[in-house]
N, C-alpha and C positions, 0 to 999 in steps of 0.2 A: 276698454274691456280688459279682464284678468287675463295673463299672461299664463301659460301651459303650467306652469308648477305651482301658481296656486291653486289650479284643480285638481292635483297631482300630490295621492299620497307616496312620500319617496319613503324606501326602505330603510331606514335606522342605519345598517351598515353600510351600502351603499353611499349615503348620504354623508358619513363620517370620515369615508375614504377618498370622497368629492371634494368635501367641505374642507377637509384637510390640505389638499394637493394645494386647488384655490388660495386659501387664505396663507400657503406657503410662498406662492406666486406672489400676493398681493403685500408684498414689503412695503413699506414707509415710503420710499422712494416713488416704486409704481403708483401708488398710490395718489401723489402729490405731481405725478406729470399731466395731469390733465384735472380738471376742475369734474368734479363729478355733478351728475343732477341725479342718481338715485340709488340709493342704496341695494346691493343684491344679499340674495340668499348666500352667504361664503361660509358661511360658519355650522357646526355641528350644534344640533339640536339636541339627540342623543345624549350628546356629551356635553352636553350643556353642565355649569355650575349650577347645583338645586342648595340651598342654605337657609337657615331663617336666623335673626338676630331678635332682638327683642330692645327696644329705643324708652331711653327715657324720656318720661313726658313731663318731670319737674312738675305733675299735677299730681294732687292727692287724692281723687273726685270719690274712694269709696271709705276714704276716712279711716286707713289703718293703718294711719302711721307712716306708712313708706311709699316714695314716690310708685305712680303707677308705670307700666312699662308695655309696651303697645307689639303684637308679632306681626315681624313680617317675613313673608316667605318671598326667595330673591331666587329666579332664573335668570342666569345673565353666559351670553359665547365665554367657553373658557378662551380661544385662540387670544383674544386683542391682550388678554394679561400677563399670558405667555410672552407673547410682542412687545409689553411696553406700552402699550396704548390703552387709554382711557373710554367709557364708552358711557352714552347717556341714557335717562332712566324713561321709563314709562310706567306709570302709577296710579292703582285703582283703588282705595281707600275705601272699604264697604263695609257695614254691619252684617251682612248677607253670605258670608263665607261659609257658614255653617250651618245656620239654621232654616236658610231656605232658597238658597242657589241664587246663581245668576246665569243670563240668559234664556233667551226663549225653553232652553231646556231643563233650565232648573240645575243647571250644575253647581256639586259645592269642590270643594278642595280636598282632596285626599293626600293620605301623608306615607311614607317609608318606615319601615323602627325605628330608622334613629329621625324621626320628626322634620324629616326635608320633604318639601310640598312632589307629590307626583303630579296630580292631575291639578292645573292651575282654571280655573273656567274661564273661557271663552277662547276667540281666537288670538288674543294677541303675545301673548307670551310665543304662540306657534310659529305664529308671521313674522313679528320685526325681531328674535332674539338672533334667528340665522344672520337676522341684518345688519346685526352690533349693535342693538338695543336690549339692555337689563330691563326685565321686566318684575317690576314689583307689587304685590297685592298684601295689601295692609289689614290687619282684621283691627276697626274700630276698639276705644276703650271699649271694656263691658261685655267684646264681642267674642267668640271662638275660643282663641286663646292668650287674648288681651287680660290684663287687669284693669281696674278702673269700671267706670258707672258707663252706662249711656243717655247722653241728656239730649237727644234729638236736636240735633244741629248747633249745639249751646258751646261754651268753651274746650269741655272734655272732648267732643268730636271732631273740634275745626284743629284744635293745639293738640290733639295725637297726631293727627295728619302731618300738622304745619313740622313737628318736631322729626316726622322721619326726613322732609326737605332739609332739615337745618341738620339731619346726621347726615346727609348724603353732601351736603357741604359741608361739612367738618366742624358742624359748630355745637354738638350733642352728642352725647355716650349711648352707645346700644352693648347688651352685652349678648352674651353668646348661648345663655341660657334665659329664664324666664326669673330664676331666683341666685343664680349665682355671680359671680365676682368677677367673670371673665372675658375684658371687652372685646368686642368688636369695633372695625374701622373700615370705613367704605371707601378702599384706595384704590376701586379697581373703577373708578365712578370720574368724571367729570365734573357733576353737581347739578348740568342741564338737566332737567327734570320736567317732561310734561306730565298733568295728570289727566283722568279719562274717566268716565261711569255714565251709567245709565241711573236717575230716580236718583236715592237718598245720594248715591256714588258722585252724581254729576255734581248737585248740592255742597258736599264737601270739598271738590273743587272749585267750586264758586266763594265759597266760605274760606279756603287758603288762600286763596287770589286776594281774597279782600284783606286780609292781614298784608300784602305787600312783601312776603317772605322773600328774600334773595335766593333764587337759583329756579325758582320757579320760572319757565318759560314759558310757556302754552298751557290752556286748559282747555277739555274738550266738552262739554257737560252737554247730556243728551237729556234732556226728559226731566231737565231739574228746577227745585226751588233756588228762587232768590229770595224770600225773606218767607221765615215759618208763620207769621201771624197770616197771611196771604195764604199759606196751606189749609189755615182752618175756616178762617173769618175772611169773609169782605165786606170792609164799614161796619163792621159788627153782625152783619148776618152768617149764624155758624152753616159751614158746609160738610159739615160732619156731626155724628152724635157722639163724638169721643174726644177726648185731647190726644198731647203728644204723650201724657203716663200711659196709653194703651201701646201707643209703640213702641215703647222704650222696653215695655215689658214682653213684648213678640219677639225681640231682638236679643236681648239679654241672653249672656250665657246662663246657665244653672248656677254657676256660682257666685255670678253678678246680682243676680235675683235677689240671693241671699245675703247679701252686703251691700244693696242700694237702695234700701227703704228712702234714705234720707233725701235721697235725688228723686226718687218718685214720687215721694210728697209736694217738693216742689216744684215737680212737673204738674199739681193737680191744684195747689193753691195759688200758683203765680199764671198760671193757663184758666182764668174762670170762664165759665159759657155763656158769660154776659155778652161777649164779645169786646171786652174792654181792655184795650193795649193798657200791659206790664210791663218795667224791666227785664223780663222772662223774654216779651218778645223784640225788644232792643238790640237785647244780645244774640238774635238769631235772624236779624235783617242785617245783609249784607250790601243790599242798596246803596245805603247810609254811607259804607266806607269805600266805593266803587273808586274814589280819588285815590287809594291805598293800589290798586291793580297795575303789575307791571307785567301781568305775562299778557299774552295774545290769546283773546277765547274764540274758539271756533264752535259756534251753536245752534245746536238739532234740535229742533220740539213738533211734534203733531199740533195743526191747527186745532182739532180736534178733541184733543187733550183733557178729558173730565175728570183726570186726576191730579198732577201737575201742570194747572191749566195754563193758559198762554198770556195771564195777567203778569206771569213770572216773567216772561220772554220779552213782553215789551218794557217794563221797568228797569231791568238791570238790562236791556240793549239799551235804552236811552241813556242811563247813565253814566254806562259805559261810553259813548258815544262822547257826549258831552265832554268825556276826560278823555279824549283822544288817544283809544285802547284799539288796537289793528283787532280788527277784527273779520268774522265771515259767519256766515249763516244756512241752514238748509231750514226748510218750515215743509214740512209732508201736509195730507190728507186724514194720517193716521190719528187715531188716539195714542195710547201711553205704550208707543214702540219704539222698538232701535232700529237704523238706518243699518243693523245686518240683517232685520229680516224685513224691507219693504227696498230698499234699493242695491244689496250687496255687491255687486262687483264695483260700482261706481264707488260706496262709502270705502270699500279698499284702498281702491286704488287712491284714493281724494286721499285718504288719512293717512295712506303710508306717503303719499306727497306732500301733506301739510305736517309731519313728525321732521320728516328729512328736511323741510326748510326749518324750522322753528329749531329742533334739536339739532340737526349734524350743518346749518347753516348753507346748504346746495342751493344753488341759484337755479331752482326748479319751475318758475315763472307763476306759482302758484298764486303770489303776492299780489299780481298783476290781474288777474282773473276775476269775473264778475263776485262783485260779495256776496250776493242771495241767487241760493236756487229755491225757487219755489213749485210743488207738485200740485198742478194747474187739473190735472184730470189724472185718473190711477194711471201710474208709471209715463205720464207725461209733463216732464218737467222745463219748466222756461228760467231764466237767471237775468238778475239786474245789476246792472254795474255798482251799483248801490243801493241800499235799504232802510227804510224807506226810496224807492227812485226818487230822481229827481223832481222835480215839480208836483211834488204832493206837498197841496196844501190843507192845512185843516179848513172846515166848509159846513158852516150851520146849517142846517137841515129843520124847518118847522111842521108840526103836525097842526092839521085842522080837521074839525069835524064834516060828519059825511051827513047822508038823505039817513042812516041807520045808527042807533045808538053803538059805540064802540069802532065803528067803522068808517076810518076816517083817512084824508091824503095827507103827503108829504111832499112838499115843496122849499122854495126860496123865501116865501112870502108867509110872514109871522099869522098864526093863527086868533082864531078867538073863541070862548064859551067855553063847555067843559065837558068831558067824557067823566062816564063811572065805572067802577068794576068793584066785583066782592071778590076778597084772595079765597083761593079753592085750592086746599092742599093736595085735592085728586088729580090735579091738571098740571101742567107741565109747558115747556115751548114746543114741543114736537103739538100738544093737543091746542095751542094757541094758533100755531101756525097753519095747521090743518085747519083750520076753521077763519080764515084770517078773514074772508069777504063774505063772514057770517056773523051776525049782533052776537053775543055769549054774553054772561053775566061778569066769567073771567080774566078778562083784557082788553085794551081800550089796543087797538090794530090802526096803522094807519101807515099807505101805500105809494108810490108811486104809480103813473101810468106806465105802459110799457115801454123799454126802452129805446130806441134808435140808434142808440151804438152802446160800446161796452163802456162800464164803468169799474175801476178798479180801485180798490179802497185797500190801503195798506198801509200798516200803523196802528195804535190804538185810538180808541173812540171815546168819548164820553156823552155821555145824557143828562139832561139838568132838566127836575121835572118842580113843581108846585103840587101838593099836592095835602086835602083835609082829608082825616081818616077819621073813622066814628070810635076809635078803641085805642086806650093808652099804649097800644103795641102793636106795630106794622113792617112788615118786610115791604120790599119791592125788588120787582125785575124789571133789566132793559133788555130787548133782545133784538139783535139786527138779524137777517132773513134777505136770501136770495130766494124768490117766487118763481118758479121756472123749472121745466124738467131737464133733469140732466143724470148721468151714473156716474156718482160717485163711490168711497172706500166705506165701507159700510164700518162704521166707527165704532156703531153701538151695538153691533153684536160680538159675538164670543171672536178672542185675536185683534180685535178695535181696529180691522180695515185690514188683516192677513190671515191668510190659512195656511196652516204648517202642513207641509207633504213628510211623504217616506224618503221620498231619493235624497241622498248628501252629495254634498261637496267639499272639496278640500281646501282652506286656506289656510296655508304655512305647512310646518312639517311636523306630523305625529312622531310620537315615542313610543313606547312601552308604557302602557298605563295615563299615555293625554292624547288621545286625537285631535286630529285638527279638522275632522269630518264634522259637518253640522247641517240639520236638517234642512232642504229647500221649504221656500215660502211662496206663496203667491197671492195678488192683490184678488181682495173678496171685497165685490162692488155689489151694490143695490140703484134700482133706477127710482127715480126721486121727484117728488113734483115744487119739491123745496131744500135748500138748504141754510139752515142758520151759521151765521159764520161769525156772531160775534155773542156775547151775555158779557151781564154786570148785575152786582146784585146790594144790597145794602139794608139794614136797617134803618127805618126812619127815624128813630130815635137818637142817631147818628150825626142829626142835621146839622150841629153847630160844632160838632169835633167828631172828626174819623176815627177816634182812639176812645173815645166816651159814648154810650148810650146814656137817655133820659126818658122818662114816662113821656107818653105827649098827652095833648090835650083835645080830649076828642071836640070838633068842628073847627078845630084851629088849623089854620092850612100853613107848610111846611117846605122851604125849598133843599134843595138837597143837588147832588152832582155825583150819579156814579157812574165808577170806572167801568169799563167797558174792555177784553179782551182783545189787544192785538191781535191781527190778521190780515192777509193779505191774497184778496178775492177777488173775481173779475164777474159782474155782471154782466150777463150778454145781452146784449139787443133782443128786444121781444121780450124778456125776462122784466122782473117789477123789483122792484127795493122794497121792503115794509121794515117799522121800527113798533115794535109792540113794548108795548108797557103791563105788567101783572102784578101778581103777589108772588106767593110761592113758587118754587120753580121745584116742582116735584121732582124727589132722588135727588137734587143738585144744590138745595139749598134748607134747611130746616125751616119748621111753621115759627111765626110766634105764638103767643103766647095765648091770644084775642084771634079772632075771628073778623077782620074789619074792612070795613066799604069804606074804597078810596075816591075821591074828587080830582081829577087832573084840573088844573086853571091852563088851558094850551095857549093861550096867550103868554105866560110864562112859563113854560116847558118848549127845549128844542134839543138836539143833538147833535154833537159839534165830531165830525166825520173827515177821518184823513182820506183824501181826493186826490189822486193823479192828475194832475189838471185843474184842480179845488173849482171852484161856484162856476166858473165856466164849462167846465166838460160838464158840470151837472145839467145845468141848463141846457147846456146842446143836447144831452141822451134825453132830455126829459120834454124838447118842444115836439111840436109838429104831432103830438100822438096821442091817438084817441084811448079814451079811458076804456078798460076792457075787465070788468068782474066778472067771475066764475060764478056761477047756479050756488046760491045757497045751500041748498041740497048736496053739494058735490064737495066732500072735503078732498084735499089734499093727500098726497102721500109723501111722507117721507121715511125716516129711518125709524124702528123702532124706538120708545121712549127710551131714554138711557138706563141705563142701570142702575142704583142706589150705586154711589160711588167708592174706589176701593179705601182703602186707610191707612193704603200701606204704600209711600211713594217708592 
């Protein structure tokens, strides 16, 4: 629980007169007689240093000749520089500064005449500067008052970033203006450096990590992409009607606009809506260089997530994994939130514990502590020593046909004969799943009996189906379903599983022109007779390379494997497992082109599903239990259809 003076706004002078005595008290010496485990409030907030430098990025991206030069606005305690001591950095890297806020309240940054940042957005410049943390927020090239293009995740976003690390370790020039001659030097600094964001912010975190920069220590990335092609396309099915040139241009300053044609072209020739991996999206999969990572990521995503969706979460967790990168994880119920507005006193406390071990090195025992929390029911969270736990195994899963066209079980025992469906771009997995123990033209359904104990699937999945279409052009969906009533975060309505109140609260210490008040939240739940907790989607045309589409050939049957969304779900006893197969996943994935009736062959199509317990726990939840189908007549309830999705991570 949060401690009295994070709820607590303290008076500017008061707090200066405090902060003062304290950090007069706390010499070198006092300091170094006892091993600390956690940083306090000691320092003046008020009197904070407010500065901006402006770093060179040694890139040219809007092609005028002179390198571009990136601003950053720096609150950092003045006491530790006074003292002789060095202090390390916390860093938020956004397009988002100016043109359309951050955080749940849309905050941007305001400034003083002489251009030093007032109001920095969010809370952490409030909370950890008292603590002997500089806190830094960086306006992307292209962005506020950056120069330079913005190429959506591309060189110029990840190497502006990467170059304020490399000034903060001494290895690059920032000057003290925007255009003039007069440098800057970050001597008041360390070089420890973690960085932080939510959406495009987390992203550029993940995208500096993978360049392997020195001084980087930690990354926190909430809500983020690990590779852009995965933002628009899966296997070439687009999940958008727009590319990355529509957000480059949302983001852009006015006078980036006007000097970045040349990046916007080839944000629209090198990004086609074939769905066909370019070099365009090479250079914006950080996957790829996941061996490159030396800092520690500590990573938050909504199961949920129909913007930054959780295909992100398990690629670069596995990869990371593989390259033996310390790591830790939260996984909510939410869609596209921050862990300040579904669990805040805990995401506090947790993150000014994982800064103080990672950055100031305090043996705070955090290291030791389960690595996944995972939000099991609204605000009831369970944690695993590791994540995947232990003994999940991957566990194929085969569908067969039932007594009704489309409606069909899932078992251990390989299937035969064939299901059909026509893709319906009116229908969606919320209106698949509603209907699951009814024939529809729309998706081939198929179930378990009910369960006998829980099953928990945690990890990513995949689906490997067979499948002839009658039309040179086919989408498909896989989607996994929990069948059972339960209340959970209502995802798909407005807030994606939260509702903002009036009453505030305080975390850290306000100023004159930044509060550290931020609105309460609370979980907004819906009761449910389903919940789907995993999708995967692809073009068929895809079939013989993820990176290439091809016409098919209508009656020609096609095997294929898609990815399937990491998650981590507990089925419960009495509750049914279904794995649906469709076309279109209306809002969540575009039509093609054709209109076409698909052929499963379920003899070769199955679903290969990470299992706590893999093929044995399935079989024990799955014997002994008699089959139980709902009334035709009686669809399901679950959450509203989603939304058309946003565009803006």
């Amino acid at each position: 629980m949060p401690t009295r003076t994070r709820f607590t706004i303290w008076r500017p002078l008061a707090t200066a007169a405090v902060t003062a005595l304290v950090a007069a008290l706390l010499t070198p010496a006092a300091a170094h007689a006892t091993t600390p485990r956690e940083s306090r409030p000691v320092y003046s907030y008020e009197n904070a240093i407010r500065e901006a430098v402006w770093v060179d990025t040694r890139l040219d991206g809007d092609g005028d000749g002179k390198t571009d030069r990136v601003a950053v606005d720096i609150v950092r305690p003045r006491e530790p520089a006074q003292q002789g001591r060095k202090v390390p950095v916390i860093m938020d890297a956004s397009p988002y500064y100016s043109c359309c806020g951050r955080g749940n309240e849309s905050q941007k940054k305001t400034y003083d005449a002489n251009g030093d940042v007032v109001r920095m957005p969010l809370f952490y410049d409030n909370y950890f500067v008292p603590r002997g943390y500089a806190f830094v927020g960086v306006d992307l090239a292209g962005t506020n008052r950056s120069d330079g293009c913005v190429d959506v995740g591309g060189r110029s976003d990840i190497l502006s970033a990467k170059a304020v690390v490399d000034w903060l370790n001494g290895r690059a020039t920032a000057y003290t203006t925007r255009t003039g001659a007069t440098t800057a030097t970050a001597g008041w600094t360390n070089g420890s450096t973690g960085m932080i964001g939510k959406s495009w912010d987390g992203t550029i975190a993940n995208g500096v990590a993978a360049t392997g920069v020195k001084g980087l220590k930690t990354i926190v990335p909430i809500s983020a992409i690990s590779s852009w092609y995965d933002y628009y396309f899966q296997q070439g099915a687009p999940l958008y009607d727009s590319g990355p040139d529509w957000l480059s241009d949302y983001v852009d300053s006015p006078d980036a606009r006007a000097r970045c044609a040349a990046v916007q072209r080839r944000l629209v020739d090198e990004a086609p809506r074939t769905g066909d991996w370019t070099g365009l999206w090479t250079e914006r999969d950080y996957v790829r260089d996941a061996s490159k990572v030396k800092a520690s990521v500590f990573l938050v995503h909504g199961l949920q997530d129909l913007n930054v969706r959780m295909k992100h979460v398990g690629q670069w967790w596995d990869a990371l994994a593989k390259n033996g990168v310390e790591r830790k994880i939260w996984l909510s119920q939410t869609g596209h939130v921050d862990p300040f507005d579904f669990r805040r006193a805990t995401w506090v406390e947790t993150l000014h514990r994982w800064f103080d071990h990672e950055l100031l090195g305090y043996d705070n025992g955090i290291d030791r502590e389960p690595m996944a929390d995972v939000e099991r029911h609204p605000d009831q969270w369970e944690t695993s020593k590791v994540w995947p736990p232990r003994g999940t195994k991957t566990t194929t899963l085969r569908p067969s046909g039932g007594e009704q066209a489309g409606v069909g079980t899932l078992g251990l025992r390989k299937g035969t004969g064939t299901e059909t469906f026509t893709d319906d771009p009116r229908t969606g997995e919320t209106d698949w799943a509603a209907r699951i123990d009814t024939s529809t033209p729309d998706k081939a359904g198929f179930v378990t009996a009910p369960l006998t104990r829980d099953l928990r699937l945690s990890g990513s999945s995949e689906v490997t189906v067979t499948a002839t279409p009658t039309t040179p052009t086919a989408h498909l969906t896989a989607v996994l379903a929990d069948l059972g009533p339960d209340t959970i975060r209502d995802y798909a309505a407005s807030g994606e599983g939260i509702t903002t109140l009036t009453d505030r609260t305080c975390w850290g210490v306000s100023s004159t022109g930044d509060s550290a008040c931020f609105k309460e939240t609370e979980a907004r739940t819906t009761d449910v007779d389903f919940t789907v907790l995993s999708r995967g989607w692809a073009d068929l045309g895809t079939y013989a390379h993820a990176g290439k589409g091809v016409p098919l050939t209508p009656g020609r049957p096609y095997g294929i494997t898609l990815d399937l969304a990491a998650t981590d779900h507990v089925v419960p006893a009495g509750h049914r497992l279904a794995l649906i197969v469709a076309g279109t996943d209306k809002d969540l994935i575009d039509p093609p082109a054709d209109t076409p009736t698909l052929t499963l062959d379920l003899s070769r199509t199955s679903a290969r599903v990470p299992l706590v317990g893999g093929a044995k726990a399935f079989a024990g939840a799955t014997a002994g239990s008699p089959r139980v189908t709902a009334p035709d007549s009686t669809p399901l309830d679950g959450v509203s259809a989603p939304r058309h999705p946003y565009r803006i991570p």
